[in-house]
C-alpha positions as CSV (number, residue, x, y, z in Angstrom):
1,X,-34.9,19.5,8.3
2,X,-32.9,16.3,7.4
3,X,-29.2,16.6,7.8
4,X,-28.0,16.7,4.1
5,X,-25.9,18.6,2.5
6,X,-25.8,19.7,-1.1
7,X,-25.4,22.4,-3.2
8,X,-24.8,20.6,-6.6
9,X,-21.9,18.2,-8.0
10,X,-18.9,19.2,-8.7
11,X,-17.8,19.7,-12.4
12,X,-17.7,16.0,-14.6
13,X,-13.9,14.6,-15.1
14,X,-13.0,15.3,-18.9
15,X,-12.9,12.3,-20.9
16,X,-10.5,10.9,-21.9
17,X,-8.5,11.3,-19.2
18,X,-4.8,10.4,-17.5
19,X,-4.1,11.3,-13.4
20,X,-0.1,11.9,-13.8
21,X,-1.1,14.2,-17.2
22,X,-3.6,15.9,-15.6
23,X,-1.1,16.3,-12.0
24,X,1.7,18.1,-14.3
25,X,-0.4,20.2,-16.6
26,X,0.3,23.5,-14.8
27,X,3.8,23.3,-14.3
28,X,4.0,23.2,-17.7
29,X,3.9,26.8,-17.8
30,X,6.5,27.5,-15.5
31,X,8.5,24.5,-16.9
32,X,11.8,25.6,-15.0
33,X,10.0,26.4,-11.6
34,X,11.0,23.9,-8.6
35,X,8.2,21.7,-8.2
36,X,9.8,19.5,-5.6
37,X,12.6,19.9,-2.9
38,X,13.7,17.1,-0.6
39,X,14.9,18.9,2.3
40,X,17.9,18.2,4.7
41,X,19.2,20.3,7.5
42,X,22.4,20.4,5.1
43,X,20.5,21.2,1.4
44,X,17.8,20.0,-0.4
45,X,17.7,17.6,-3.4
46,X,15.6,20.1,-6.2
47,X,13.5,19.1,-9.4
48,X,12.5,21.8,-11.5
49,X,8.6,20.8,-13.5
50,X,10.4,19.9,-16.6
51,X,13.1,17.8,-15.1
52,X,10.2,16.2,-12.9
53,X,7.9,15.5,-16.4
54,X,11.0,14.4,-18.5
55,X,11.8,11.5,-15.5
56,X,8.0,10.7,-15.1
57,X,7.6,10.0,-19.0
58,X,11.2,8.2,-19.1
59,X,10.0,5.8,-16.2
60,X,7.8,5.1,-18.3
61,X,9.2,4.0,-20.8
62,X,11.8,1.9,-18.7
63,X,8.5,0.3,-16.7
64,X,6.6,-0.2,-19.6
65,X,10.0,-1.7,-21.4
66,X,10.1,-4.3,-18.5
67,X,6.9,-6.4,-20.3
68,X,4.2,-4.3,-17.8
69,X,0.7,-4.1,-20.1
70,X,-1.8,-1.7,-18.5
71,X,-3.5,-2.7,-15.6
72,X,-0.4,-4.7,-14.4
73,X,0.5,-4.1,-10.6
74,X,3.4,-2.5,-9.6
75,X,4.1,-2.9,-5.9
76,X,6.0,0.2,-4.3
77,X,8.6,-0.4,-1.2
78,X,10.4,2.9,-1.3
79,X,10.9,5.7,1.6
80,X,10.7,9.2,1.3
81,X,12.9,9.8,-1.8
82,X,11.9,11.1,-5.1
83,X,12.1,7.9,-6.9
84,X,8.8,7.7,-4.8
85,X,6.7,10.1,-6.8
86,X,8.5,9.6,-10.0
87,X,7.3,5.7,-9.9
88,X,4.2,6.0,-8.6
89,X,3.5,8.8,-11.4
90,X,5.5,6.5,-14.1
91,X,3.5,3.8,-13.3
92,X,-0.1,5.7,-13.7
93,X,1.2,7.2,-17.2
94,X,1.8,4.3,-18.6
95,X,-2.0,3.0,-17.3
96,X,-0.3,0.1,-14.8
97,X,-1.6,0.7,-10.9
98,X,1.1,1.3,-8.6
99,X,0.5,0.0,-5.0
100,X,2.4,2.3,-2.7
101,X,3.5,0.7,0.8
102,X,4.6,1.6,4.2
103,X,8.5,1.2,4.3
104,X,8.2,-0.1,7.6
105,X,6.1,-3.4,7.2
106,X,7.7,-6.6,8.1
107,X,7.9,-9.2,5.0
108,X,4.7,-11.4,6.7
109,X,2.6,-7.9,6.0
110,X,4.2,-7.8,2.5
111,X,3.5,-11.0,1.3
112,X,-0.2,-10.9,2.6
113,X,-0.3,-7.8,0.3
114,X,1.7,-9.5,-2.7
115,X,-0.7,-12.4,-2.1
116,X,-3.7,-10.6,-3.0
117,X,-2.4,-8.2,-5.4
118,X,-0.2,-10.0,-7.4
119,X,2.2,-7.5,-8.6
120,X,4.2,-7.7,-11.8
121,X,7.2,-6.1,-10.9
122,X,8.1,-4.5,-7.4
123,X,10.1,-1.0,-7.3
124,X,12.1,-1.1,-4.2
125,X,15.4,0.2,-2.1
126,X,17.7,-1.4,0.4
127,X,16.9,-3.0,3.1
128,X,12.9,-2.3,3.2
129,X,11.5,-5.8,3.8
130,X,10.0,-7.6,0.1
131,X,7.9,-10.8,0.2
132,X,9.7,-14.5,0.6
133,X,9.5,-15.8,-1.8
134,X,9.3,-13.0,-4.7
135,X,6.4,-13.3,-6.5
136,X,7.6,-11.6,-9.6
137,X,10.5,-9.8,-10.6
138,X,12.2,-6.7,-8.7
139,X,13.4,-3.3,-9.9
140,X,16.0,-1.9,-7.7
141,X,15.3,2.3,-6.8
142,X,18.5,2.7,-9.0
143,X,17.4,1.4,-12.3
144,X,14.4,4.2,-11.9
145,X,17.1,6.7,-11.9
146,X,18.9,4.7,-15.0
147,X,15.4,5.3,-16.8
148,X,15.5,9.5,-17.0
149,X,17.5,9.0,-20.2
150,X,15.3,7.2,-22.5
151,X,12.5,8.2,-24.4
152,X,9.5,9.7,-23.1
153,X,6.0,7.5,-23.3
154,X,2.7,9.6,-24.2
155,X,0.2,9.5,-21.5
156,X,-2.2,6.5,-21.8
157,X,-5.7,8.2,-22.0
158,X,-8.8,6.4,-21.4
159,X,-11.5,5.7,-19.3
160,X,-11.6,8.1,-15.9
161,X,-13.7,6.0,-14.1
162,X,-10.8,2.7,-14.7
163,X,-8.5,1.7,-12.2
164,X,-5.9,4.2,-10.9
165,X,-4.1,2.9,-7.8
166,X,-4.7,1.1,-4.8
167,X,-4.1,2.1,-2.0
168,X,-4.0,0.2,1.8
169,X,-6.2,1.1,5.1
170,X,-7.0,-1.6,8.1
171,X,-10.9,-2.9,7.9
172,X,-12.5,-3.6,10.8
173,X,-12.1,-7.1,10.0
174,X,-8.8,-7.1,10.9
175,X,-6.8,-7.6,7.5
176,X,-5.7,-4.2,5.7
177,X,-8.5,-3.5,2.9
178,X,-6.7,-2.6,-0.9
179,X,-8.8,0.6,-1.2
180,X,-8.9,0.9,-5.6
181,X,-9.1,4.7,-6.6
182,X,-10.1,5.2,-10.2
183,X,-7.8,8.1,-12.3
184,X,-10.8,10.2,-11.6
185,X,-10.1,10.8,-7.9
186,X,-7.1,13.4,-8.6
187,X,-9.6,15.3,-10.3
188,X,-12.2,15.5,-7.4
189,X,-9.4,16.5,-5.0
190,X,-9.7,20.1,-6.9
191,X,-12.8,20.4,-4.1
192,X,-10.0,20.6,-1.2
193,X,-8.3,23.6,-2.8
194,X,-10.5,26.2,-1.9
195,X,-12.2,23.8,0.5
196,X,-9.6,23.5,2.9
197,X,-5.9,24.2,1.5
198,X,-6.6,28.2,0.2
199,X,-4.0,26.9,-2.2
200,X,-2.5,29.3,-4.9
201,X,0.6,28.4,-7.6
202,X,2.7,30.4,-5.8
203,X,2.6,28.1,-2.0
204,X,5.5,26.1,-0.9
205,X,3.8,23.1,1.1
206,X,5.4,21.3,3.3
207,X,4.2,18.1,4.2
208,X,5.6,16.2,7.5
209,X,4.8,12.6,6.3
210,X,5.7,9.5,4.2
211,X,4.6,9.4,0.7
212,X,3.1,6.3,1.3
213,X,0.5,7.7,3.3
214,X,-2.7,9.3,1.2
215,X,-2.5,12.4,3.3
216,X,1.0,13.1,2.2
217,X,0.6,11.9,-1.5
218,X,-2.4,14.0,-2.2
219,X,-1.4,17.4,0.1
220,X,2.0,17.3,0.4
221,X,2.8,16.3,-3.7
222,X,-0.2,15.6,-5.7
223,X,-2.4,19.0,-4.9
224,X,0.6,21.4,-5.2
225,X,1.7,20.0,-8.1
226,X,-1.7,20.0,-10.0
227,X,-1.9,24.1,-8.6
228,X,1.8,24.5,-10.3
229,X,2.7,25.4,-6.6
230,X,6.1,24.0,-4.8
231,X,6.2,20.7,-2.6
232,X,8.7,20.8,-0.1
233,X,9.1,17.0,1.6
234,X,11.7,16.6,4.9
235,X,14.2,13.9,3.5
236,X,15.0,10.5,5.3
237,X,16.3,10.7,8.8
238,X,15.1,14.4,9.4
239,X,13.5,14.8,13.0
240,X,10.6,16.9,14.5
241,X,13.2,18.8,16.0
242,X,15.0,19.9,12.6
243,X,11.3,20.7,10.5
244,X,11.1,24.3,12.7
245,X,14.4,25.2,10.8
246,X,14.0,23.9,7.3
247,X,9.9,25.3,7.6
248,X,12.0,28.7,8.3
249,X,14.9,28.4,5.7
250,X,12.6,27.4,2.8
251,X,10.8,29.9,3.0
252,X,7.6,27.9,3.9
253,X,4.1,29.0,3.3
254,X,1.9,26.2,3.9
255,X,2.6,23.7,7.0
256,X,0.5,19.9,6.8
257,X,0.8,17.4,9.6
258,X,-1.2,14.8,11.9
259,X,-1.5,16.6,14.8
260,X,0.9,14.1,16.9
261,X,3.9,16.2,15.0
262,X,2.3,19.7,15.5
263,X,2.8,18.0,19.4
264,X,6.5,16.9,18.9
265,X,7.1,21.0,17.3
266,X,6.0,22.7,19.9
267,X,8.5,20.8,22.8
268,X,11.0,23.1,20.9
269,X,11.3,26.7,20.1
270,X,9.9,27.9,17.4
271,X,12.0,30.3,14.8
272,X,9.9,33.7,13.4
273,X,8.3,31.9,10.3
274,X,7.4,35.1,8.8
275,X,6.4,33.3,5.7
276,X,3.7,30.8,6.9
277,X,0.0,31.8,6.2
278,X,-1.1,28.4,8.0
279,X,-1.5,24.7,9.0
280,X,-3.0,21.9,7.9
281,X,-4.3,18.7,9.9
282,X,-5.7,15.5,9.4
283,X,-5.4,12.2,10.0
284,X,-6.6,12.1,13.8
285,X,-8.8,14.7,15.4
286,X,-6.9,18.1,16.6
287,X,-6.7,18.3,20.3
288,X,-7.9,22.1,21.3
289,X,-5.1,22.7,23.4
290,X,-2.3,22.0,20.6
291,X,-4.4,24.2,18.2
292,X,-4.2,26.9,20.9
293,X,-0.4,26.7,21.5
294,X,0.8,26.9,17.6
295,X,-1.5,29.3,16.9
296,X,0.4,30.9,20.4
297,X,3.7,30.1,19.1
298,X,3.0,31.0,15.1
299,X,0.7,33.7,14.7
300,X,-0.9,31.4,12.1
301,X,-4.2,29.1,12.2
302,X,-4.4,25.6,11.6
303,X,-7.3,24.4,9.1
304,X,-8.8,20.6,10.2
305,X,-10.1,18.3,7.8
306,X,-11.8,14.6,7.7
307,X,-11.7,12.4,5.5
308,X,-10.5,8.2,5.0
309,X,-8.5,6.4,2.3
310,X,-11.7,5.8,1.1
311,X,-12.6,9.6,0.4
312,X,-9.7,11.5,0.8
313,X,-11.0,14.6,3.0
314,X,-14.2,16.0,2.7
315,X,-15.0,18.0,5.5
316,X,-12.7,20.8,6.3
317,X,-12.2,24.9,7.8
318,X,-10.6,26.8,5.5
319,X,-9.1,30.1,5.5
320,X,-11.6,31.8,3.8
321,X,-14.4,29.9,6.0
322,X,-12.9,28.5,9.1
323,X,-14.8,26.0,11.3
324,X,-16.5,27.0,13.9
325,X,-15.0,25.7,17.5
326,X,-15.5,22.5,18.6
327,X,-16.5,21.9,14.5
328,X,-14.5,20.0,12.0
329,X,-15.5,22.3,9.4
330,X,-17.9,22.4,6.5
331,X,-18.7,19.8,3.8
332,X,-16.8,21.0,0.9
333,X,-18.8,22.5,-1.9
334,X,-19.7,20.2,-4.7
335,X,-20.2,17.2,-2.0
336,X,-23.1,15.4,-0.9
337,X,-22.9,14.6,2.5
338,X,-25.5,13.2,5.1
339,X,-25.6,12.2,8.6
340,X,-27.7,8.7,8.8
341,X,-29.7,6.8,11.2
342,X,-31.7,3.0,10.8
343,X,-34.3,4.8,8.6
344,X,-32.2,7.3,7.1
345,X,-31.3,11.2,7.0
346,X,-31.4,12.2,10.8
347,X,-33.0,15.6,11.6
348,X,-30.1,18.4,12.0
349,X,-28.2,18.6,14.8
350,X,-29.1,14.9,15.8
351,X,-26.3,12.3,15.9
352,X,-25.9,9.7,13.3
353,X,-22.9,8.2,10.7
354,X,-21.4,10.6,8.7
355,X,-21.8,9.1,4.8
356,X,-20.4,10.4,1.4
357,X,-22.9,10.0,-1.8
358,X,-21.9,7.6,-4.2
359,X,-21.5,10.4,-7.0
360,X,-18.7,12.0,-4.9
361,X,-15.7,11.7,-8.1
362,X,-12.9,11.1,-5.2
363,X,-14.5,7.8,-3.8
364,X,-13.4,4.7,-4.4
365,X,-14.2,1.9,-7.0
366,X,-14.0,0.0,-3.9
367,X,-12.0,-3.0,-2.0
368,X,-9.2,-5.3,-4.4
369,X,-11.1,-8.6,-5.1
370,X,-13.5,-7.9,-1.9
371,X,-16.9,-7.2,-3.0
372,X,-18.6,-8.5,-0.3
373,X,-16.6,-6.3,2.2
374,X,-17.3,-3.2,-0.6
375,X,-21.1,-3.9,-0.8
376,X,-21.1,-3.5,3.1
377,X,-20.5,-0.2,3.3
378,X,-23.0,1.5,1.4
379,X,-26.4,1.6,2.0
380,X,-27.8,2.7,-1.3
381,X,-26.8,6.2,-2.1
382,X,-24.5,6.0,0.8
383,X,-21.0,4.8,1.7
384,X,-20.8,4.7,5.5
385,X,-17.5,6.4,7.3
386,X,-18.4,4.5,10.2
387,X,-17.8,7.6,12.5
388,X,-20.8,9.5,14.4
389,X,-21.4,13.3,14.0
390,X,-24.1,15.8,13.9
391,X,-25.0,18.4,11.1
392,X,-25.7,21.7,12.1
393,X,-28.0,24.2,10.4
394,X,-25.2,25.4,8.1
395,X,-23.7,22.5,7.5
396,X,-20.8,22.5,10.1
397,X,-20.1,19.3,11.2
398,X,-19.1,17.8,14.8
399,X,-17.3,14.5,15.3
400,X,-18.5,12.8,18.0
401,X,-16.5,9.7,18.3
402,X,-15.8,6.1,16.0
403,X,-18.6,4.0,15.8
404,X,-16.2,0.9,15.5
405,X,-13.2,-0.1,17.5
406,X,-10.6,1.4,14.8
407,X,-7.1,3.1,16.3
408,X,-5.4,5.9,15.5
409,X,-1.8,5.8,15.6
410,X,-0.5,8.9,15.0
411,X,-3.2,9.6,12.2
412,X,-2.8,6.4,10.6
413,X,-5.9,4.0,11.5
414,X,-4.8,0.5,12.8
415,X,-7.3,-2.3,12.9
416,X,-6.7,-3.7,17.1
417,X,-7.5,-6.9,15.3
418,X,-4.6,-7.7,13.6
419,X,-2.9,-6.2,16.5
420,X,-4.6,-8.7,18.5
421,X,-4.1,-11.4,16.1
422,X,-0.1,-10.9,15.9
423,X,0.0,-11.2,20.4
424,X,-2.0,-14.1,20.6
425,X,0.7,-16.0,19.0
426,X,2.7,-15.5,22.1
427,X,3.1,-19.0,23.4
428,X,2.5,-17.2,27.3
429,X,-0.7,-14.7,25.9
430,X,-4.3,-16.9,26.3
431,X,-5.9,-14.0,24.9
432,X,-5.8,-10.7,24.2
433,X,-7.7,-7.2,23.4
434,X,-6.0,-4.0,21.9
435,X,-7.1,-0.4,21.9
436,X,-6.5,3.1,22.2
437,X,-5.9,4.8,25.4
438,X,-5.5,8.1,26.7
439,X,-2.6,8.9,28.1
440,X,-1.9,12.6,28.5
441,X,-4.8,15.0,27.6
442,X,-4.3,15.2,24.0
443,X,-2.2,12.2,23.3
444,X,-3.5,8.5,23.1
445,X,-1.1,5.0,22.3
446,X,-2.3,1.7,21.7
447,X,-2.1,-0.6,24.4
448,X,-2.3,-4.5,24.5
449,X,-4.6,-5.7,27.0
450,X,-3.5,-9.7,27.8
451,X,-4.4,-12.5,29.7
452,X,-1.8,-14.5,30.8
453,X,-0.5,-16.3,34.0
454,X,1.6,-14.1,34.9
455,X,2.8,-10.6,34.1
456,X,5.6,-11.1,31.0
457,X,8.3,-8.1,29.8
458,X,6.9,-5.6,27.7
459,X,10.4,-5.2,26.3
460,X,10.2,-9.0,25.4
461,X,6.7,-8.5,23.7
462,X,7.4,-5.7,21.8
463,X,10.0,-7.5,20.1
464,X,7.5,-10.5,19.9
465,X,5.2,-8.1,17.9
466,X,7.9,-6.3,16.4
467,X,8.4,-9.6,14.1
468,X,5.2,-9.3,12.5
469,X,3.4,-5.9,13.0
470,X,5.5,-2.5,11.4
471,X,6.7,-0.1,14.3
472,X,3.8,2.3,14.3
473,X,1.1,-0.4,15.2
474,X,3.5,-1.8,18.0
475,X,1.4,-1.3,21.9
476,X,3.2,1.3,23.4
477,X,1.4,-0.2,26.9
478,X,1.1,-3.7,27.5
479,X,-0.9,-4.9,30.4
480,X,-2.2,-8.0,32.2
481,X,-5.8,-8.3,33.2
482,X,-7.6,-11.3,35.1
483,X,-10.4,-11.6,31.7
484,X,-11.3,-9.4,28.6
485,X,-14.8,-7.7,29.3
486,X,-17.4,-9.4,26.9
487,X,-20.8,-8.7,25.6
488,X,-24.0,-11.4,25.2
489,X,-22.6,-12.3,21.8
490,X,-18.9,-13.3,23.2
491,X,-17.4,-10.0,21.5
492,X,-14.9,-8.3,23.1
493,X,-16.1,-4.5,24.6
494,X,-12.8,-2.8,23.6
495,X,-14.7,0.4,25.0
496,X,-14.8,-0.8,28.6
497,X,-10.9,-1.6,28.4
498,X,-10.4,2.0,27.2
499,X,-12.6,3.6,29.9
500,X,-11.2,1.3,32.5
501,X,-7.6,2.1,31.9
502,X,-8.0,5.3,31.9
503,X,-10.2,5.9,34.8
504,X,-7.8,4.0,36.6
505,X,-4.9,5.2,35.5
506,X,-5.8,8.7,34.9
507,X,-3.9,11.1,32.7
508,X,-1.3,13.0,33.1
């Protein structure tokens, strides 16, 4: 029995069709519900549907007033504020592709991605970092806000399978990949409802992540909003140490994080949160023992998912079918899965690459102006995750490590490439290898493995790195070694400095 999963496609994607329409449909039954609160430990900043539709279509207008024809770029460099979804939705309205960015990459990171996507305007607030020079004009977050009074635009319908957004991820080659989605992809994410969220119109989600991030666009606004539910984001500045009280106070019924903030919860007490049903993870792989201790601490599960920029999640435990232990869940119904070896489909329960069909309605058109690097990850039907797993009998899936040298940084996957290629700048570093290490049972850093003549101050080369690598891909460990372990072909085993490190260094 070959590992393969399928028990039919999921319904076509009407036609024609517009993602930001088809994201506010419901709430236009319940036009005065609050479809988004931006909490503070002080208040919360509230849009009711209508108020949320009336600024989308305005924007609109405003971006659309600016020159912008459809299919024009519009670069994102905004934080966790609401002019965040309002753009990104504006943009998609009026058929232009909004590129949503990290707030914290430097300008050099910036540029790279201004180089290659050539934006027509950029939507941005003070002091996030913007390319030098400016490659087009720039729309302060303000002016979106000035927009809400004009006119509303109608919803530019057309072709599902066209552009959408892009959206970044690191490539093993080292430079971020521009991953396109096409306005179809909001409607395959209807698979994760009953797939993995157990998601009903009357949930108040709240999601513990930037916007930028796909796993915080799609679960914490995109999903609700399409149910007609309530999305409840922590404002700027809010702490892991504050989210326990404002989960509490809002009445919270639905929790979503990478598991490196269900970690940072749990070192503080825990209110009664008599509301919540459950949690949701993704992003990096739940350690057993955190699971354990908010399930301890809560009374509620925690629901795991897989998935990649690429895909979205696919695989998932949900509360109606949660996965068995040591799983990561089930292929959601309406995918077509298979685990892969050289000659194809391995037999169940034998390990191989995890790979999404290419009818799969959430997966990407492919890479921005890379078709070469798009073309290698499919083979045939298949587009290759690049992780191992096995399939068992019933579909339940186990992940069984990366079959590439990728890092996880607090569920957001860092290429130790262009990690490596920002350090070996260093006028003092001869060479140098990054990767992931463990350093307490369930938590793991990256750390910068160097060769140098003589040990240098971390604090000195985290600054170095600081000028052109955003915080969250900055080594937490940086250490000097005689000569970076190297395969036949001259390639650096990034495996063997893992298992080294660790094995010497244990964990704690």
């Amino acid at each position: 029995m070959d590992a393969i999963f399928d028990q039919g496609p999921p319904p076509p994607c009407p036609a024609p069709f517009n993602l930001a329409d088809y994201v506010l449909t419901a709430g236009r039954d319940t036009p005065s519900k609050i479809a988004l609160a931006v909490l503070t430990p002080t208040g919360a900043e509230r849009w009711s549907y209508d108020k949320l539709e009336r600024a989308v279509r305005a924007t609109a207008t405003g971006l659309l007033g600016h020159g912008l024809a459809p299919g024009d770029r519009v670069l994102m460099r905004l934080g966790n504020t609401v002019a965040f979804p309002i753009t990104y939705l504006a943009a998609l309205a009026a058929d232009l592709i909004p590129v949503p960015t990290s707030a914290l990459l430097t300008a050099p990171e910036v540029g790279r991605i201004a180089a290659e996507m050539t934006p027509a305007l950029i939507v941005a607030e003070p002091g996030v970092a913007l390319p030098d020079p400016l490659p087009c004009p720039i729309l302060d977050a303000g002016e979106i806000a000035d927009m809400h009074a004009l006119p509303p635009a109608a919803y530019a319908q057309g072709d599902p399978e066209r552009p959408g957004y892009v959206i970044y991820t690191s490539g093993t080659s080292g430079q971020p990949r521009a991953v396109t989605h096409a306005h179809r992809a909001i409607w395959a994410r209807a698979m994760m409802v009953d797939g993995w969220y157990g998601l009903t119109q009357q949930d108040r989600l709240l999601h513990a992540g930037a916007f930028n991030w796909t796993y915080t666009l799609g679960t914490g606004l995109l999903d609700p909003w399409t149910r007609g539910a309530t999305a409840l984001i922590p404002g700027p500045g809010v702490t892991s140490a504050q989210l326990p009280l404002l989960l509490k106070r809002h009445d919270a019924t639905i929790f979503a994080a990478a598991p490196g903030v269900y970690r940072q919860l749990l070192r503080h007490d825990l209110p009664p949160l008599p509301k919540l049903r459950h949690g949701l993870s993704a992003g990096e792989k739940l350690p057993d023992r955190t699971r354990a201790a908010w399930e301890a601490a809560t009374g509620t599960p925690v629901h795991e998912a897989y998935g990649m920029s690429e895909c979205s999640t696919f695989v998932s435990g949900a509360p109606d079918r949660p996965a068995p232990s040591g799983t990561l869940g089930y292929p959601q119904t309406g995918r077509r899965l298979a685990v892969l070896g050289d000659a194809g489909p391995v037999p169940v329960g034998s390990p191989g690459t995890l790979a999404v069909s290419r009818r799969d309605p959430g997966l990407m058109l492919g890479y921005w102006g890379a078709v070469d690097a798009t073309r290698a990850r499919f083979r045939g039907e298949w587009f290759l995750t690049g992780d191992t797993v096995s399939m068992a009998k019933d579909g339940a899936v186990t992940y069984l490590g990366r079959a590439d040298d990728m890092i996880n940084a607090g569920g957001i996957r860092v290429s130790p490439i262009e990690v490596e290629t920002a350090l070996n700048a260093h006028p003092e570093i001869h060479e140098c290898a990054a990767a992931e290490v463990a350093v307490k049972a369930d938590t793991t850093v990256i750390a910068a493995f160097y060769v140098a003549d003589s040990d240098l101050d971390p604090q000195a080369l985290d600054r170095f790195a600081a000028q052109s690598l955003a915080r969250y891909k900055n080594p937490r460990i940086y250490h000097r070694i005689d000569a970076l372990p190297k395969g036949a072909n001259g390639k650096i085993l990034r495996r063997v400095l893992r298992e080294t490190y660790e094995e010497t260094h244990g964990q704690t």
